[in-house]
N, C-alpha and C positions, 0 to 999 in steps of 0.2 A: 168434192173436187180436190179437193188436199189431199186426199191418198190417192186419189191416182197420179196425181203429180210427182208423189215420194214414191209409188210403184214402180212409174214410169223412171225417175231418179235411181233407185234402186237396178233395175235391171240392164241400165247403160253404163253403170259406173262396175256391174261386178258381171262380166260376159261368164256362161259355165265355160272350165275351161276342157278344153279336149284331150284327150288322152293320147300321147303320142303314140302314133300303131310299130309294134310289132316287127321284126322283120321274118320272112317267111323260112321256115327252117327247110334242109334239104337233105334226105336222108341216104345214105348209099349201106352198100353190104358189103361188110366184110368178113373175110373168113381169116381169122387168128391162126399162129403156125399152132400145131398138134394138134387141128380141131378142124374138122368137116360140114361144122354148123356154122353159117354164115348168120351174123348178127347186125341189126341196120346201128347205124353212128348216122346222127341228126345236127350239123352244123347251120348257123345262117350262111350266104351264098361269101359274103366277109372272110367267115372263118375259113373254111375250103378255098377260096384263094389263099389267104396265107398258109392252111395246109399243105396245101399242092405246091407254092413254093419255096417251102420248108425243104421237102422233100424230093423235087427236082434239084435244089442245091446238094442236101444230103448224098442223091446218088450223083452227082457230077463230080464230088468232093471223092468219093470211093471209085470212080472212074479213073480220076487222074491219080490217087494212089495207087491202082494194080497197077497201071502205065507207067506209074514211075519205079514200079519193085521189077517189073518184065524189061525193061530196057537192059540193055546190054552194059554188065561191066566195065567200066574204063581201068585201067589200069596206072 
């Protein structure tokens, strides 16, 4: 009767603990300049947003430089 009591003691006081999951990767193709072979890049859905708005800043930032080299001279 003692050890089930210390059994029962034992398996309330130490729960297994569970392994936090995963998050699901997601992979896209790309194709590299001077190469015609598209190769997958595997991010979590995390990283891809912050790549995506990396790179949405990136091209707005090179947007408004050609806009600002094509504007008309002042003198």
């Amino acid at each position: 009767m003692l050890t089930t009591l210390l059994l029962a003691a034992a398996t309330q006081i130490a729960p297994a603990a569970e392994a936090p999951k995963q998050e699901k990767k997601i992979c896209r193709r790309e194709v590299t300049t001077g190469s015609i072979m598209a190769r997958p890049v595997c991010h979590t859905k995390a990283e891809w947003t912050q790549i995506d708005t990396q790179n949405a800043a990136n091209a707005g930032q090179a947007l408004d430089q050609r806009s600002y080299r094509m504007s008309p001279q002042r003198d």
